[in-house]
KOLNUMI-733529 format. One line per field, with one value per atom (N, C-alpha, C, CB): residue number from 0; atom name; x, y, z. Coordinates in steps of 0.02 Angstrom, whole numbers, plus 50000, padded with zeros to 5 digits. Glycine has a CB too. Example, Ala and Ser with C-alpha at 12.3 -4.5 7.8 and 13.67 -1.06 7.14 Angstrom:
BEGIN
n = [0/0/0/0/1/1/1/1]
atom = [N/CA/C/CB/N/CA/C/CB]
xx = [50660/50615/50660/50565/50642/50684/50645/50704]
yy = [49716/49775/49835/49776/49888/49947/50002/49970]
zz = [50390/50390/50390/50452/50354/50357/50394/50286]
END
This chain:
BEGIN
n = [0/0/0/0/1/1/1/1/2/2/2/2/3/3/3/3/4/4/4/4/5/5/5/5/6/6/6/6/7/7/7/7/8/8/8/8/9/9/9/9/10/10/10/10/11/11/11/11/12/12/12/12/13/13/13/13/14/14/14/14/15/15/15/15/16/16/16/16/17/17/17/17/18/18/18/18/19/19/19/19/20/20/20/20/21/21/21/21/22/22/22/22/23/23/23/23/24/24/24/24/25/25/25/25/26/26/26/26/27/27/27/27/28/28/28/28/29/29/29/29/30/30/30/30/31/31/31/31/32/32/32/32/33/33/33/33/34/34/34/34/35/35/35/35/36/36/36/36/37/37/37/37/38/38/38/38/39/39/39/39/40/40/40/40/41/41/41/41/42/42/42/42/43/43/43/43/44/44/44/44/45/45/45/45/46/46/46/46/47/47/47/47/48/48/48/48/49/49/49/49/50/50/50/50/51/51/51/51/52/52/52/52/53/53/53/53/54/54/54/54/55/55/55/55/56/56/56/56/57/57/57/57/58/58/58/58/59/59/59/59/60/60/60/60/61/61/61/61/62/62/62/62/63/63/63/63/64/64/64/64/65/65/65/65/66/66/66/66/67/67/67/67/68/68/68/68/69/69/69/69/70/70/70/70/71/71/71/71/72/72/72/72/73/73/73/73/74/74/74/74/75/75/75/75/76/76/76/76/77/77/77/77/78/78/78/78/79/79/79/79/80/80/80/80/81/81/81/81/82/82/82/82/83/83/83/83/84/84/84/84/85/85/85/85/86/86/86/86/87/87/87/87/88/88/88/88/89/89/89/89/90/90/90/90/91/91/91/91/92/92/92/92/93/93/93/93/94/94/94/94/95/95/95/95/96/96/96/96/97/97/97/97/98/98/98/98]
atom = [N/CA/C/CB/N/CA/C/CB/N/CA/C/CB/N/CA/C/CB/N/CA/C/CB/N/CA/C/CB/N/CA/C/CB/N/CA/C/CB/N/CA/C/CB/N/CA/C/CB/N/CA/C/CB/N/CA/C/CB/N/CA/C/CB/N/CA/C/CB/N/CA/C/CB/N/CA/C/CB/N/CA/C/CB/N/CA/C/CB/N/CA/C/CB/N/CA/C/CB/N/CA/C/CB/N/CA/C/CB/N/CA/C/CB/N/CA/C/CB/N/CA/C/CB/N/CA/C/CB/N/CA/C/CB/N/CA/C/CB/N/CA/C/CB/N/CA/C/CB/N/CA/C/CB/N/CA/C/CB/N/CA/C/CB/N/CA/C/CB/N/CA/C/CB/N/CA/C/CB/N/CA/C/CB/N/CA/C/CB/N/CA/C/CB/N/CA/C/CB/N/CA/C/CB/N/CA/C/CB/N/CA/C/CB/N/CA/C/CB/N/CA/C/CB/N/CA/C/CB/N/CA/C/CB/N/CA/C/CB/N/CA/C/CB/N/CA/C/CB/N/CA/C/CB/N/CA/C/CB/N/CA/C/CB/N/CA/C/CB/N/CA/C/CB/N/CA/C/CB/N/CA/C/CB/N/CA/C/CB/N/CA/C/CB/N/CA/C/CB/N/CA/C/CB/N/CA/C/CB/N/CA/C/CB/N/CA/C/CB/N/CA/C/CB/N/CA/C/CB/N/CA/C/CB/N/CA/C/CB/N/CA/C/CB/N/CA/C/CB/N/CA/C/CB/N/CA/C/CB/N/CA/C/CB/N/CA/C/CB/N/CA/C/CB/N/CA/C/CB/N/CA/C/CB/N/CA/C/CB/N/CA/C/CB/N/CA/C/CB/N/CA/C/CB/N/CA/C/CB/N/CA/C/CB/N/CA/C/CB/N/CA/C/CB/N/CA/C/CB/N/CA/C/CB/N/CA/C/CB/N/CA/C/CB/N/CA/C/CB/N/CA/C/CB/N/CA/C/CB/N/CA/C/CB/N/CA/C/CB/N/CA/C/CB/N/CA/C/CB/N/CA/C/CB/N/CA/C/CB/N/CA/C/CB]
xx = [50041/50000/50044/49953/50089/50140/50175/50214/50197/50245/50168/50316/50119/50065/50058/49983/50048/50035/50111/50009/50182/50234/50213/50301/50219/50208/50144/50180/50092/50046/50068/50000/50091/50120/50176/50130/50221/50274/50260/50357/50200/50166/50134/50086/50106/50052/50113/49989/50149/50237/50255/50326/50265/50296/50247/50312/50177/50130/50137/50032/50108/50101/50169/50083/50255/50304/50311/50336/50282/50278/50229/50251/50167/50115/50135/50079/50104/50115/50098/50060/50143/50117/50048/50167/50046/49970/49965/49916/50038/50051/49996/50125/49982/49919/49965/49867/49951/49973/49911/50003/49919/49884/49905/49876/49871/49905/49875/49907/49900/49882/49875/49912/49817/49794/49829/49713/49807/49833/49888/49843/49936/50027/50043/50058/49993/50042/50025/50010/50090/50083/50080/50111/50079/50058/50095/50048/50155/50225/50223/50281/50195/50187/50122/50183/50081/50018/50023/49975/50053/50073/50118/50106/50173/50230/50183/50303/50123/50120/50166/50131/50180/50220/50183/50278/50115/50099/50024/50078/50009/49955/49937/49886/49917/49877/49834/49791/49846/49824/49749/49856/49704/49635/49619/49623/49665/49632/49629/49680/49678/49688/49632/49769/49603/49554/49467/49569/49472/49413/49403/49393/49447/49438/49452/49500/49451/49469/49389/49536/49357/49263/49229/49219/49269/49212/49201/49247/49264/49295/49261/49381/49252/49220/49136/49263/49121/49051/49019/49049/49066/49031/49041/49056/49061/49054/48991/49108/48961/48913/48856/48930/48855/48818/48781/48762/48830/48812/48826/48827/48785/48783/48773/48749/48772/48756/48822/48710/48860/48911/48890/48936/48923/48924/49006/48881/49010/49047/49056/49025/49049/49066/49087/49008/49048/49112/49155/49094/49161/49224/49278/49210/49288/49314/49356/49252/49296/49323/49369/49268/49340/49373/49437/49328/49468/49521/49570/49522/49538/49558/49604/49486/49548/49565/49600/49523/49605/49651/49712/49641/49728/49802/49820/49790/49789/49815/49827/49751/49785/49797/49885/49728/49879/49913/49992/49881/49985/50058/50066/50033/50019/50042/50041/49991/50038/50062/50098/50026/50165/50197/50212/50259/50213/50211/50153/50229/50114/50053/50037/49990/49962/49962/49923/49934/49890/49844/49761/49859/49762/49719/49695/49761/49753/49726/49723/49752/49757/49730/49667/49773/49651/49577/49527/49570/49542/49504/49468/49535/49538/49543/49494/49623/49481/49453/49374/49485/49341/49283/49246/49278/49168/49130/49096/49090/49083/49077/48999/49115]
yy = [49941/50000/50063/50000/50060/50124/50140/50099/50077/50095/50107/50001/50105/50116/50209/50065/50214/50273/50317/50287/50292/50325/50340/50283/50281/50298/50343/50200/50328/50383/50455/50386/50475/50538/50562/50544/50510/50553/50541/50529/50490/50508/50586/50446/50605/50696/50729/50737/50729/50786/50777/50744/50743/50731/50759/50653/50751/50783/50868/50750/50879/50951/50978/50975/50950/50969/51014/50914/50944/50945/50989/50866/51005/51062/51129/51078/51160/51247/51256/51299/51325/51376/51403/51452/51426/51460/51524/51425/51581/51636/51695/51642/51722/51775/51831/51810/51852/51893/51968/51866/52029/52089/52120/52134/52162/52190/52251/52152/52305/52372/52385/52413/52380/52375/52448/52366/52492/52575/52595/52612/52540/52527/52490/52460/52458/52394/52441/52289/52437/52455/52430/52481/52456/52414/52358/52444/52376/52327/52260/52358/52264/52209/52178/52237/52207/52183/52131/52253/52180/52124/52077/52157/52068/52029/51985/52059/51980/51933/51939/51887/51985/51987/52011/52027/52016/52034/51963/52150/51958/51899/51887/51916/51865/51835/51921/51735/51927/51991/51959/52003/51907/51891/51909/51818/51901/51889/51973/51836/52014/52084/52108/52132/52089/52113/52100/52074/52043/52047/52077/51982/52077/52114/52201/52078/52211/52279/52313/52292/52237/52247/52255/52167/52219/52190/52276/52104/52304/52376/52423/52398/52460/52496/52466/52523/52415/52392/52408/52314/52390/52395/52479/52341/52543/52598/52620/52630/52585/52598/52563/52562/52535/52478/52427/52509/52405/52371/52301/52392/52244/52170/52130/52154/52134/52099/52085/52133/52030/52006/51990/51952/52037/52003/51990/52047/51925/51879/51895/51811/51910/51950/52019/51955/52054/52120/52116/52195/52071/52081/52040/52037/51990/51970/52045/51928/52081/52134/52185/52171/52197/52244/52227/52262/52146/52146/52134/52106/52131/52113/52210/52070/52254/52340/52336/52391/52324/52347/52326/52303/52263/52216/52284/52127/52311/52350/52418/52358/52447/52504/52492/52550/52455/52457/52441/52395/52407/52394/52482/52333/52516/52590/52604/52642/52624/52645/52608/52655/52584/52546/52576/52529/52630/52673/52685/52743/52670/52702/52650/52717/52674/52596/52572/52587/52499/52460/52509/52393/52529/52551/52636/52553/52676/52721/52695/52777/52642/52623/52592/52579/52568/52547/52597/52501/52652/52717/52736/52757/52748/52784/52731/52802/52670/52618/52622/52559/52626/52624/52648/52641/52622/52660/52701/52624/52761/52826/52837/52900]
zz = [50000/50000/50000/50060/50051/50059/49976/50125/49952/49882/49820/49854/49834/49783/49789/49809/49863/49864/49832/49940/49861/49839/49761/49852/49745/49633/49620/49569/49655/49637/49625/49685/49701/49713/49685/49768/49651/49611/49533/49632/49535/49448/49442/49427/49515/49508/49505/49591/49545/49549/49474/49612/49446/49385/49324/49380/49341/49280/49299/49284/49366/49373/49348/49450/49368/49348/49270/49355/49246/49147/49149/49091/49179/49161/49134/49220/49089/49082/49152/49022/49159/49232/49223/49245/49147/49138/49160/49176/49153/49173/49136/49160/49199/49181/49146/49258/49065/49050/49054/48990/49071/49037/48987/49072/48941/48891/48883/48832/48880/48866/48813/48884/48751/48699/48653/48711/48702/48688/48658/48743/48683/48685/48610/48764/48594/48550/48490/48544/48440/48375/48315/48369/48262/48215/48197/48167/48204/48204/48233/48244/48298/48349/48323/48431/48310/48286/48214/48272/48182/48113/48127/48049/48177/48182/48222/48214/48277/48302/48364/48258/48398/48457/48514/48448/48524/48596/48568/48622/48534/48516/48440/48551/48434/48351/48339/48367/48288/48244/48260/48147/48230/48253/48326/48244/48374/48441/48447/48508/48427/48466/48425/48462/48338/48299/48335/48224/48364/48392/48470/48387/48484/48550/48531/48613/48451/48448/48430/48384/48398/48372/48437/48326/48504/48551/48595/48613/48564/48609/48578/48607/48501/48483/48461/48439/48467/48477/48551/48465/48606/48658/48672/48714/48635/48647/48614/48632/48564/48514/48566/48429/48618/48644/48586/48692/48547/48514/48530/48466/48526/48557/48529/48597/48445/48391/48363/48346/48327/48306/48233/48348/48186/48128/48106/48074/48078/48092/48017/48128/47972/47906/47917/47859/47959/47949/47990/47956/48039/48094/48043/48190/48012/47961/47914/47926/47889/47844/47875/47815/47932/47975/48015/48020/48006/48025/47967/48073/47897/47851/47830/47804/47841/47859/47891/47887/47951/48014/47970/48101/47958/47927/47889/47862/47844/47775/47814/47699/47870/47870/47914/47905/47942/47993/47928/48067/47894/47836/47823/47734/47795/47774/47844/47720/47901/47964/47980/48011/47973/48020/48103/47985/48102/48182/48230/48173/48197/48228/48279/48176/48318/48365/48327/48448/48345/48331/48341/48382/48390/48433/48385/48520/48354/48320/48266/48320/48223/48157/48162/48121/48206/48214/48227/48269/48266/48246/48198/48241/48142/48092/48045/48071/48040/48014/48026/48040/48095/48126/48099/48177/48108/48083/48139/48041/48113/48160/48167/48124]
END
């Protein structure tokens, strides 16, 4: 019984070991520029594009997802942001929005 329980317990030490940490990152959306955005260096150009729809939708209180223009609009963001390479993410998405 004693050597069952030993192997149990250094089979969990040994998985949790191998586990990701699962480190909480934040990101200051405001900050990242177009550079980072196209390179893929603070997240996937998709993930920062929909959380860029979920940001100027929820100023519009808008709660409806169309899943065709958020498509187009990150397909915009990509291009504006190639002719801005300086700018942020966050004002080329501005400059993109509909007003």
């Amino acid at each position: 019984m004693h050597m069952q329980k030993s192997i149990f317990l250094g089979t969990l030490l040994a998985l949790l070991a191998a586990a990701p940490a699962g480190a909480q990152v934040t990101v200051d959306v405001s900050k990242i520029t177009c550079e980072q955005y196209l390179l893929a260096r603070v997240a996937t150009p998709e993930k920062i594009a929909i959380w860029l729809s979920g940001y100027f939708n929820g100023r519009r209180s808008n709660t409806v997802v169309d899943v065709k223009r958020l498509e187009d609009s990150e397909k915009r963001l990509t291009e504006n942001c190639r002719n801005n390479y300086g700018k942020t993410v966050l004002q080329a998405a501005e400059e993109i929005a509909p007003k």
